[in-house]
SEZABA-816618 format. One record per residue: z negated, y negated, x of N, C-alpha, C in turn. Coordinates in steps of 0.001 Angstrom, whole numbers, plus 500000, padded with zeros to 6 digits. Layout:
# SEZABA-816618
ZYXZYXZYX...
# end
This chain:
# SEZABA-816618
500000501191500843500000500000500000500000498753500883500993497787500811500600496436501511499626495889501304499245495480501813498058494552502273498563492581501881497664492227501433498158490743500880498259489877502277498304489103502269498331488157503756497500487251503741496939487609504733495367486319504563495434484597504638496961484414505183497682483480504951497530482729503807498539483610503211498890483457501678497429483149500709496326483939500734495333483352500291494970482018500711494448481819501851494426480285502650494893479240501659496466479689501586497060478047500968496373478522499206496548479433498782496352479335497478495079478850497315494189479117498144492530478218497916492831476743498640493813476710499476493825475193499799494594474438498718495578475262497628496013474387496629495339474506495296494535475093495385493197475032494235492419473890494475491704473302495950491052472440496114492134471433495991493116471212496203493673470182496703494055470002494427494297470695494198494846470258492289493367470286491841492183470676492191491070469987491475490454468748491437490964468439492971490517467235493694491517466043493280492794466817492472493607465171492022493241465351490529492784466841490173493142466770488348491100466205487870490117466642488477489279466404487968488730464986487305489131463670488432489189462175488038490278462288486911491227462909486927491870462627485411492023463862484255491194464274484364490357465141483553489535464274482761488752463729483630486944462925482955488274461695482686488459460674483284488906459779482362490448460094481237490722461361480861491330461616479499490177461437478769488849462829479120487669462749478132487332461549477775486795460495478942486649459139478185487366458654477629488585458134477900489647458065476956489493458526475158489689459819475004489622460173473858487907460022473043486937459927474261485613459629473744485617458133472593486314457340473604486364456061472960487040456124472135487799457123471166488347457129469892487470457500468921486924458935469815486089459870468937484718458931468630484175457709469630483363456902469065483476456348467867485083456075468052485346454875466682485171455995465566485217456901465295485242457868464237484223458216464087482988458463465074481466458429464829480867457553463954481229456172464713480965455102463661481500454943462328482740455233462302483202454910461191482533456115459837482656457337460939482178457965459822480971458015459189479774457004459851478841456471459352478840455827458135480049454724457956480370453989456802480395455269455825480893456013455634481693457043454868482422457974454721483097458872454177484140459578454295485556459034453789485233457635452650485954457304452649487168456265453780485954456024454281486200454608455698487086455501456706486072456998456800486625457897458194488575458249457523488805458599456435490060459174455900490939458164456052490504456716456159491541455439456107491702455680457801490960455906458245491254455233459529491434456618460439491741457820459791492617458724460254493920458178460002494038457857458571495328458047458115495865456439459328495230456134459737495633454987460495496160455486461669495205456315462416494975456610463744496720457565463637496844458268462609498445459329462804499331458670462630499249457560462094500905456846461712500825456547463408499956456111463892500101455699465300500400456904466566500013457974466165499783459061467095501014459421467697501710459232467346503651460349467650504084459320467701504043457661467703504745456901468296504564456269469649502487456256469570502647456258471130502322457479472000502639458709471542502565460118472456504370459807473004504806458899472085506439458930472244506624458258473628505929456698473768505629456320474393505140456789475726504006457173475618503388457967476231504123459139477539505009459738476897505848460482477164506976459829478381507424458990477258508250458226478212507951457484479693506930456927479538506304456199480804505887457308481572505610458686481403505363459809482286506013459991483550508153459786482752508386460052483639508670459292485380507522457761485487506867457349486544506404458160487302505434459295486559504657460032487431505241460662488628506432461914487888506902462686488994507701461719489521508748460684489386509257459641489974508812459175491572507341458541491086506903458322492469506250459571493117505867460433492639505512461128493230506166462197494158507482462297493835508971462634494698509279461929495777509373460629495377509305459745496370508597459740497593506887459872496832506229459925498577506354461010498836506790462128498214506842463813499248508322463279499771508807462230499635509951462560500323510022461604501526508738460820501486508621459452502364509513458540502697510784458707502319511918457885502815511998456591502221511860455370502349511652454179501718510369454246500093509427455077500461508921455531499485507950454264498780507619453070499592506768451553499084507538451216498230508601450964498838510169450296497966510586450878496605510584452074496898510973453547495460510063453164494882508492453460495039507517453419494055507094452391493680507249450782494168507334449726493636508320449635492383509576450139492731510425449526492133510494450283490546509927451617490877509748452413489724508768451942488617507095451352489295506185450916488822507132449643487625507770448479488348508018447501488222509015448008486520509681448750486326510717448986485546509779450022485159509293450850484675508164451591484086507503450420483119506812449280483515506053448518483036507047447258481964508322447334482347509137446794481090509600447724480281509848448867480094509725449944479528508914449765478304507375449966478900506238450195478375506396448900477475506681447591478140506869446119476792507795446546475734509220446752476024510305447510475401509325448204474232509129449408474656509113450659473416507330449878472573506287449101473232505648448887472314506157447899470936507068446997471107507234445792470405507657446854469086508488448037468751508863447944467527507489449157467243507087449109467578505665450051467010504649449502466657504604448062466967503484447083466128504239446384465303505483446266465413506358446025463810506226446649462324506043448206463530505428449194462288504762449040461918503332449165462583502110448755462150502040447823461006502482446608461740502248445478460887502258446242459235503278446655458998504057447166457721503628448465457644502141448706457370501480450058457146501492450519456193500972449465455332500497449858453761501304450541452895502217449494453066503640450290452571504254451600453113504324451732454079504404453207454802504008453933454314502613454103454251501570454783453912501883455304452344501946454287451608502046454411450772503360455456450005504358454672450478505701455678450390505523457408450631504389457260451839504051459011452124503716459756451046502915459042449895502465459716449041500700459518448999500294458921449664498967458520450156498398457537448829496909457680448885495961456835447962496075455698448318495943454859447036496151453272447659494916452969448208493920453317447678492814452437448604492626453530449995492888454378450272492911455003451487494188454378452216495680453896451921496567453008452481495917451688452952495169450946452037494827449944452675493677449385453455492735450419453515491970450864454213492078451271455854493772451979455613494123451754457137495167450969457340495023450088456665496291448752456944495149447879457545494254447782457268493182446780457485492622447303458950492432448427458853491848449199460941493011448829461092494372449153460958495930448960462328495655447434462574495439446325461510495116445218461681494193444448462652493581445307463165492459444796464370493045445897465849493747447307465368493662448106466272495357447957467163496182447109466024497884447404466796496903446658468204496464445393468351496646445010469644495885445443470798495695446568470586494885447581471770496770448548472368497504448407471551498649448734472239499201448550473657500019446978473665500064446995474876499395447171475733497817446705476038497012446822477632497219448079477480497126449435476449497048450262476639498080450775477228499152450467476787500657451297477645500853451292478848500167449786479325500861448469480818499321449423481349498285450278480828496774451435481668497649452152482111498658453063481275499222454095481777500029454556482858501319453478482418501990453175483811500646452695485296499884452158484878499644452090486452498191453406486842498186453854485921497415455559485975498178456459486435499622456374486162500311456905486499500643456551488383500474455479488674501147455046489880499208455604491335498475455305490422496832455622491224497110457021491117497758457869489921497581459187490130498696460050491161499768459207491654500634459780492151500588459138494094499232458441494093498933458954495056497319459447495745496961460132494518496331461311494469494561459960494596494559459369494193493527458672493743492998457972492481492824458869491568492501458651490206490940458069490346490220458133490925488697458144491114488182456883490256489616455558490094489289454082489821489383454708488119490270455367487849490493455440486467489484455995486053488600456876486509487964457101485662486676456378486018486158455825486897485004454549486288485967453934485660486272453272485387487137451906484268486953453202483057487415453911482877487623454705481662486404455080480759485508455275481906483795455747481852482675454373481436483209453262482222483078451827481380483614451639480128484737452168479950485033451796478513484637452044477402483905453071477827483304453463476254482096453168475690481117452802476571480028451876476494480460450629476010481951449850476835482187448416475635482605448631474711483373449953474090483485450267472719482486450512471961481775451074472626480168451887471451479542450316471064479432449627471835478673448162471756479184446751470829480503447011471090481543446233470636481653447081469182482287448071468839482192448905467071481152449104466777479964449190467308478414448688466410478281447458466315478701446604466912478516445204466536479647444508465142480802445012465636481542444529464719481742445701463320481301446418463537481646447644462126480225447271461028478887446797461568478132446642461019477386445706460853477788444675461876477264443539461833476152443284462772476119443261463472474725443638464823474913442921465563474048442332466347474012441236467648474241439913467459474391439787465708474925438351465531476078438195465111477024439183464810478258439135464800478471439633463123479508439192462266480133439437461095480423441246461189480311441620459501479937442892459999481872443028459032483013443321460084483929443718459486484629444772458867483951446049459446483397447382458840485131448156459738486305448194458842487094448830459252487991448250460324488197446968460190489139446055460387488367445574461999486793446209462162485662445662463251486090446746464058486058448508463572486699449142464224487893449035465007488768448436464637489889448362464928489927447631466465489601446145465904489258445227467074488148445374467810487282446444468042486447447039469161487666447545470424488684448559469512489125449186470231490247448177471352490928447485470651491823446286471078490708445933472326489660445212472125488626444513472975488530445141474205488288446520474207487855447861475141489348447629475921490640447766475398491663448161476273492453446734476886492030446142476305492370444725477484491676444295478804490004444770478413489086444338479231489583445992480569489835446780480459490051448279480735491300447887481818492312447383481031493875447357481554493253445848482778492334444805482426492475443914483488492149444269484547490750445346484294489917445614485019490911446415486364491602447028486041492387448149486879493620447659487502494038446718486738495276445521487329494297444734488527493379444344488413492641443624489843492367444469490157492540445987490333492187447208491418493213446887492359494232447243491759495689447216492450496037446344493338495424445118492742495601443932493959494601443914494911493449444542494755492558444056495614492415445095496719492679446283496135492656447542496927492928447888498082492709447983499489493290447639500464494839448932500466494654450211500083495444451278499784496936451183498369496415450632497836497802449855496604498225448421496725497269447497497782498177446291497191498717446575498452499344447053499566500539447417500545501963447531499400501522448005498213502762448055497131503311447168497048503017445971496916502835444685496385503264445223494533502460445987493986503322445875492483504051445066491798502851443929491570503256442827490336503823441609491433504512442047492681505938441207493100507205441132492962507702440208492605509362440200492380509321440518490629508119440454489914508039441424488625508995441558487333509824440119487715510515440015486522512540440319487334512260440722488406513494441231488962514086442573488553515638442133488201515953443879487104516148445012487924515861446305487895516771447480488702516994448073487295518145447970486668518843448632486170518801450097486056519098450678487245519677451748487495518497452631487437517344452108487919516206452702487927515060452629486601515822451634485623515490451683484703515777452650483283517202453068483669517911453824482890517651455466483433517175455471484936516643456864485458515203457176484462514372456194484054513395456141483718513807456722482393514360456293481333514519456696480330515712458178480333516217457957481094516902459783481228516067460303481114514863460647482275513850461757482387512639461481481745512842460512481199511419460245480390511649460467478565512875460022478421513230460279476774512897461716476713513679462544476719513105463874476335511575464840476184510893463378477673508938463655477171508618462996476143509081462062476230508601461065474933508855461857473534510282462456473558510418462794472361509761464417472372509357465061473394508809466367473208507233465649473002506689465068473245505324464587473285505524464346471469505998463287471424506103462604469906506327463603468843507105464859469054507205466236468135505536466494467980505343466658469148504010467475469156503114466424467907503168465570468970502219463904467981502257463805466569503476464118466481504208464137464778503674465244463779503815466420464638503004467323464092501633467114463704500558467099464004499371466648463847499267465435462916500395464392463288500052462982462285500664463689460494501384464831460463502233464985459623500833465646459090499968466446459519498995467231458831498296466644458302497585465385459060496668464672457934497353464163456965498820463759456800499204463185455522499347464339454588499827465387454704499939466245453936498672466964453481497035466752454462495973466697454255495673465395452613496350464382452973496172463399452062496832463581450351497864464490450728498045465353449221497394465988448484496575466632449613494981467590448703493929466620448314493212465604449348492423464698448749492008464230449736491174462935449910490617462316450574489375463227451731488922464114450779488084464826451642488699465671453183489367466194452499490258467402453646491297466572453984491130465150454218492195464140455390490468464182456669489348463676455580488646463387456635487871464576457734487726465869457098487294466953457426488724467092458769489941467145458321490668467291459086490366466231461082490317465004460396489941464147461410489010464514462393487927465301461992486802465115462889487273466361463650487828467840462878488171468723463671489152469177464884490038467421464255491508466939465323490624466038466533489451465739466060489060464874467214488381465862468315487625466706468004487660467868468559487914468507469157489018468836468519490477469892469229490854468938470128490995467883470212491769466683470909491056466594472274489824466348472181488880466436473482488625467672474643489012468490473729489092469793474425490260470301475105491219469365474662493045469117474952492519468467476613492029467653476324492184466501477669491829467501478600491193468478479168491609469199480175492316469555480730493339470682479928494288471342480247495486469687480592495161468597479502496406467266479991495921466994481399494808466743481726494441466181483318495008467280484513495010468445483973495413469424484946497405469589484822497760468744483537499506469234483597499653468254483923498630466970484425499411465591484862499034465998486192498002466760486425497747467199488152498786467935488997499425468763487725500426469953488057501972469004488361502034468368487402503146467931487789503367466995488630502135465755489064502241465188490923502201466269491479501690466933491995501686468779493166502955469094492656503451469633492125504797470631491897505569468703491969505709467888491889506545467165492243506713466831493469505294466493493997505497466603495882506215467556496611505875468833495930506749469704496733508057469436496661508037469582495039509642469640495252510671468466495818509536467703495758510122466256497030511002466902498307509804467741498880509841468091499992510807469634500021510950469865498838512101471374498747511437472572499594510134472627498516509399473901498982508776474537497974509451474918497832509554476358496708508243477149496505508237477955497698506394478510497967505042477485497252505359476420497627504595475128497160504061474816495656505759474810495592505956474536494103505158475523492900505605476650493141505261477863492249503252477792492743502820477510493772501261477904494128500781476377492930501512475204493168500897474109492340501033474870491002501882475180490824502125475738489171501485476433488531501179477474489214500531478269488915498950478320488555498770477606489824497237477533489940496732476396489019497962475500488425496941474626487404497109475746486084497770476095485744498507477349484643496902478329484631496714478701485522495609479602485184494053478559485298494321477138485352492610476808485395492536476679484318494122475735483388494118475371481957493150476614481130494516477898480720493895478888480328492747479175479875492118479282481531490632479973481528489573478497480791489763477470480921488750476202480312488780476875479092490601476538478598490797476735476988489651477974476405489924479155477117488847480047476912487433479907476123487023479605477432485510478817477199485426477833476090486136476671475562486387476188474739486256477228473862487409478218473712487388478715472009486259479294472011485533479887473237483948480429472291483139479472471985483331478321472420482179477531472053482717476868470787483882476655469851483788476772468587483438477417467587484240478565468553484035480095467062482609480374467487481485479947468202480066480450468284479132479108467183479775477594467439479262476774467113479813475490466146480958475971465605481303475123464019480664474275463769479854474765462949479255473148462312478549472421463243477495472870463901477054471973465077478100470984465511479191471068465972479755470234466487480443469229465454480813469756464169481350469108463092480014467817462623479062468503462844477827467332462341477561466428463058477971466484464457478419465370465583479157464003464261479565464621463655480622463069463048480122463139461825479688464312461266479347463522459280477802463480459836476610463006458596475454463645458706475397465176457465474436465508457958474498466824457358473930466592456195474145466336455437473417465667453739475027467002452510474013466877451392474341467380450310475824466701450307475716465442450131477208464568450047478533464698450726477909465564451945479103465663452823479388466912452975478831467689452411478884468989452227480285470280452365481188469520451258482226470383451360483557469454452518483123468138453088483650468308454493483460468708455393482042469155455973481496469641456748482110471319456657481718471444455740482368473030455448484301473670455683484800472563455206486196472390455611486327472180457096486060471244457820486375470765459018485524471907459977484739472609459791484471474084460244485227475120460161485758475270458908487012476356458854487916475900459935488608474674459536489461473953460442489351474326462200488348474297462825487129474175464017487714475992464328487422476510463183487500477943463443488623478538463926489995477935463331491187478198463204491835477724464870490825476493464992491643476008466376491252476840467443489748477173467409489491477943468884490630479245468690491032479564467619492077480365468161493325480145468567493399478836468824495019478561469551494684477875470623493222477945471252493046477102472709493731477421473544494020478929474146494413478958475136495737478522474962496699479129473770498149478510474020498434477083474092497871476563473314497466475340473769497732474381474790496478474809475895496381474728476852497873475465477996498368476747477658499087476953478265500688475951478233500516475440476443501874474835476443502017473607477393500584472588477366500641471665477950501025471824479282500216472609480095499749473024481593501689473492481661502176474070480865503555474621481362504573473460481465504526472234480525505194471196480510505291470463481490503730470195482061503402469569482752504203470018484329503787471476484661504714471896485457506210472035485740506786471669484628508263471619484763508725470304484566508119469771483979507992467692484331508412467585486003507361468152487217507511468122488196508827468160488645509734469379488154510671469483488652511957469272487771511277468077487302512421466823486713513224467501485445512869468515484964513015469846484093512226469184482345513068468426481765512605467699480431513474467643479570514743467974479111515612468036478338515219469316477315515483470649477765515361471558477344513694471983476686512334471918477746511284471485476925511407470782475788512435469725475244511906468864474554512737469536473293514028470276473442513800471393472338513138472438471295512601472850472954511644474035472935510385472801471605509889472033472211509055471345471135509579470738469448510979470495469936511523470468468204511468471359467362511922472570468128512178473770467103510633474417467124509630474476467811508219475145467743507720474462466822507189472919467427506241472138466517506870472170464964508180471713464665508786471347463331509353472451462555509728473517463296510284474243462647509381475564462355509160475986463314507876476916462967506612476506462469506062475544463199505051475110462974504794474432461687505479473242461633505315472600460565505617473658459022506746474295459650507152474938458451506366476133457751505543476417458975504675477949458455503549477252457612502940475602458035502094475272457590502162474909456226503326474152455709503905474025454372503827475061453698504273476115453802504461477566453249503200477790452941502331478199453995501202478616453619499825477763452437500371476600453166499172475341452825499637475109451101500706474982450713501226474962449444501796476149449185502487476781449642503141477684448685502020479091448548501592479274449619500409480326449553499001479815449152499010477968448495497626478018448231496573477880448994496796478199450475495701478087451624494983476435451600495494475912451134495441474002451876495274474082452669494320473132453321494113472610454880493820473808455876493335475010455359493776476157456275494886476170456776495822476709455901497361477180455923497747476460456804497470474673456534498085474145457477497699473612458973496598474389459433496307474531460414496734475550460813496542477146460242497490477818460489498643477451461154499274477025460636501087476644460845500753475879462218500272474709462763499620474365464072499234475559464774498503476654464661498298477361465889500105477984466142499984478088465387501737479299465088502956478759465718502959477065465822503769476608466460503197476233467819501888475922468255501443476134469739501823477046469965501380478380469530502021479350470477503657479685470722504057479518469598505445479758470146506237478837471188505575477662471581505835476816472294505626477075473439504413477497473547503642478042475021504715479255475547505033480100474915505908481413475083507157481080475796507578479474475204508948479477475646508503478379476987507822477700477268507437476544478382507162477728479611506026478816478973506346479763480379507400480693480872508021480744479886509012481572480173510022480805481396510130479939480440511082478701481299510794478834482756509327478653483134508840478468484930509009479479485061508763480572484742508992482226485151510403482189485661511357481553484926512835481631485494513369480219485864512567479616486672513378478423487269513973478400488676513662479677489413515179480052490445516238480288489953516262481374489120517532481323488151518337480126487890517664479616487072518092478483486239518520477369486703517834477225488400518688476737489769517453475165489303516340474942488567515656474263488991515128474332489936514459474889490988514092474726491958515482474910493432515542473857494638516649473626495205515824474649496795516487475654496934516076475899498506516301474507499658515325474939500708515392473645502000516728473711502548
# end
């Protein structure tokens, strides 16, 4: 029998330390990140169940336009991060990428607070309750302008993470949620002196948090002795074209595989909003949930794809597949642990957001079923992301972003309809239909890396 090569172990524990050591800082600041949502939903769900259902139904009209977003500005990440594995004018490359990334990010926000603006009506057209429509016309009303700082965070999270120093993002991120908790108790209820605006206070907590967040990290950049060598925000309003339109080649197809996914989920609470106000809000707390438990496996496919992009900077194959891999199996195994700690502890964690009173009773009880249903799609989950993330690296986003049309919408969405209405399940069924299209997603994202010699994504030296 051969014998393994003691080599070969070496690098695989040196590329374990080396992807924990870039994914863990953006690990904790996703968690904060999504903490400072899941705050606003703590609070809110203090007001009520009615307050918490408006300002879901708020939070999804928004979700799949900026995951769209989101998506798109990604493809910065592997961008520069090619660049410096390839060192060749790499200040210049990753300036110039930053610079056109960040008009991008102006670009795609302006018609998404157009939307906003024009919620009610949206909302309404969905089929949605009027006072649950205007309920979250009134949160988008304080919350569209947490948009931009938020987009103009990403791009330059993206630029700290691609050269392997996230450490700033997550204090700033880890600050932020303390000025949210402080800022949405003050303004949701009236505290410290301040007018108590209840939904509309939510909203503009969050706005408050991501300006103060986005300045805070923009004077990193300059002051930093390691990023301002970039000079970023020089020459800023100078065009590269060419590098602007690279941006949206390899970035449209994340945006729009991200925004499937996004869509999915925003599509459940509305169709949650067909059954009733209750099982929109039960849904919310169990998406906030599921969502937090997401940010792992995302910190490790944004880890995977700087590593598998360096390499493949550098056209090393061996490299490539050890980054891949090794974030592929940390995702997994978290997701794991995750699903027992739902399917062991349901309501506990569901009572995190309602109080446990007679009144809240049959949400608490719903958003547990819900809770139940997800720990069984953690790991795919986790695997779909962690697999995306890895083939992002190797500039590999067209075909993923199929793979997410036809999973999320067609299976997914569609098993959930079926079941959720035509079989009667409700908000089961249509969680159901969510695990059903994670996994089939996950199936085809690994398959994909399993055959990317084939497929001639990866280039020999």
């Amino acid at each position: 029998m051969q014998r393994a090569d003691p080599n070969d172990r070496i690098l695989w524990r040196a590329e374990a330390r080396s992807s924990l050591a870039l994914a863990w800082p953006l690990i904790l600041a996703n968690l904060t990140t999504q903490l400072i949502q899941a705050t606003d939903a703590i609070l809110l769900g203090r007001l009520g169940a009615m307050e918490l259902a408006s300002a879901a139904l708020a939070l999804s009209l928004t979700f799949a336009m900026t995951l769209f977003g989101f998506g798109v500005l990604t493809a910065s990440s592997p961008m520069m991060a090619s660049a410096l594995g390839a060192r060749f004018n790499a200040v210049r490359d990753v300036r110039r990428t930053f610079r056109q990334a960040v008009w991008a990010a102006m670009l795609i926000v302006l018609p998404i607070m157009i939307v906003l603006w024009f919620a009610e009506p949206i909302i309404l057209t969905l089929g949605q309750d009027e006072a649950l429509a205007q309920g979250a016309s009134t949160f988008l009303r304080g919350y569209m302008w947490a948009l931009p700082p938020w987009m103009l965070f990403q791009v330059m999270r993206n630029f700290v993470s691609a050269l392997e120093r996230p450490g700033w993002v997550l204090a700033i991120s880890a600050t932020g949620i303390a000025v949210n908790a402080v800022a949405g108790y003050a303004l949701i209820f009236g505290k410290m002196g301040m007018p108590a605006f209840g939904l509309f206070g939510g909203g503009l907590a969050s706005s408050i948090t991501w300006v103060a967040m986005t300045l805070a990290l923009a004077l990193v950049l300059v002051t930093d002795r390691q990023f301002r060598r970039f000079h970023l925000f020089g020459r800023f309003w100078r065009p590269d074209w060419r590098r602007f339109r690279q941006i949206f080649r390899l970035g449209l197809p994340i945006g729009l595989a991200m925004g499937f996914e996004g869509a999915v989920f925003s599509a459940a609470a509305y169709l949650m909003g067909l059954i009733d106000a209750v099982s929109v809000a039960a849904h919310q707390v169990a998406l906030q949930i599921a969502a937090t438990s997401f940010m792992v496996p995302l910190g490790l496919a944004q880890a995977a794809t700087v590593r598998v992009g360096l390499a493949y900077g550098r056209r090393d194959p061996d490299a490539i597949a050890r980054a891949g891999w090794t974030a592929l199996v940390m995702g997994i195994a978290f997701m794991a642990a995750m699903a027992v700690l739902m399917w062991a502890f349901p309501r506990e964690l569901v009572t995190l957001f309602f109080d446990d009173t007679s009144a809240n009773a049959r949400a608490i009880a719903l958003a547990s079923s819900f809770l139940l249903i997800a720990a069984l799609f953690q790991m795919v989950d986790g695997a779909q992301v962690v697999g995306a993330g890895m083939l992002r690296g190797l500039h590999d986003t067209r075909v993923p972003m199929i793979y997410a049309l036809i999973g999320y919408w067609i299976v997914g969405i569609g098993t959930g309809i079926w079941l959720g209405f035509g079989a009667n399940w409700e908000g089961q069924g249509i969680w159901v239909g969510l695990a059903v299209g994670l996994g089939f997603v996950s199936v085809l994202m690994i398959r994909r890396w399993t055959m990317r010699g084939a497929l001639g994504l990866v280039a020999r030296p």
